[in-house]
C-alpha positions, 0 to 999 in steps of 0.5 A: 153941627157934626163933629169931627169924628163924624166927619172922619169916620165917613171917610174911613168909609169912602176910603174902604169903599174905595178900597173894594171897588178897586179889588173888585174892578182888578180881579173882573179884568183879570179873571178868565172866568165870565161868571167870576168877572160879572159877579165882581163887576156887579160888587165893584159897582155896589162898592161905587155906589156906596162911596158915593151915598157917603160922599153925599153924606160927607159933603153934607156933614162938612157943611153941618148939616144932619144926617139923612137917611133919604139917599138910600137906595139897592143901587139895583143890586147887581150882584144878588142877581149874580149867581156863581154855579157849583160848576163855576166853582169846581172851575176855580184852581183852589190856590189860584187866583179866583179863590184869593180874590174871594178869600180877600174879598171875605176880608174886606167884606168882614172888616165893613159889616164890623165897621159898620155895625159899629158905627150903628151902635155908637150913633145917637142921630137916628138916621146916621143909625139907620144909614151904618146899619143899612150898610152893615146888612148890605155888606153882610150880604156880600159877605155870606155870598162870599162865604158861601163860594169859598165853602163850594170851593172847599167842597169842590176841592175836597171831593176832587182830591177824594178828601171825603171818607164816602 
């Protein structure tokens, strides 16, 4: 039988899920930039897959079943094949829209792996282990994509406005 804490710390899931597929599907409508659009169409449609393997799992646990591990899947993993040039980045106004969709993105990105991670370590069901820990790497990925285009806009930035000593 799940418990209720089970139960609400899935949808605390879906609803963060939810939450970054909605800022990713809004900032690759509103981008003028091609790349930046494909690779935050790609991150919304991980985020939707992911709400979706909850949801599953949520249904499940409302009807007292276990946890299961088999739903798991890349869902094609869209946005590891993405790649954002340097060049694509020297693009981005540092202050503009692009770089405070990544810079909120780096927000939601942190806060799933540390819910997540979380998660993984308090579960005692192996398989609601494996599927928080599969989730927490997953977006830890996001996250040091994240992390690295704003360290290659910073860069840009710094060079642009001579901020290097060379």
């Amino acid at each position: 039988m799940t418990d209720a804490k089970t139960i609400d710390i899935l949808k605390q899931a879906i609803l963060g899920e939810r939450r970054g597929a909605a800022l990713y599907d809004q900032v690759a409508k509103q981008t003028k930039n091609p790349k930046m659009a494909e690779f935050f169409k790609g991150m919304a449609e991980e985020e939707k897959g992911h709400e979706a393997l909850l949801a599953a799992q949520l249904k499940s646990a409302m009807n007292g079943k276990p946890f299961t591990a088999a739903q798991m899947n890349d869902f094609g993993k869209k946005v590891t094949t993405a790649f954002i040039s340097r060049e694509t980045i020297a693009g981005i106004n540092a202050a503009g829209f692009e770089a405070a969709a990544i810079a909120s993105a780096i927000n939601l990105e942190k806060n799933a792996v540390e819910f997540y991670g979380k998660r993984a370590d308090a579960a005692t069901d192996d398989n609601e282990k494996k599927l928080y820990r599969w989730l927490s790497d997953w977006e830890k990925g996001h996250l040091d994509m994240l992390n690295k285009m704003d360290q290659d806009l910073t860069e840009s930035v710094w060079d642009s406005n001579q901020f290097f000593p060379y």
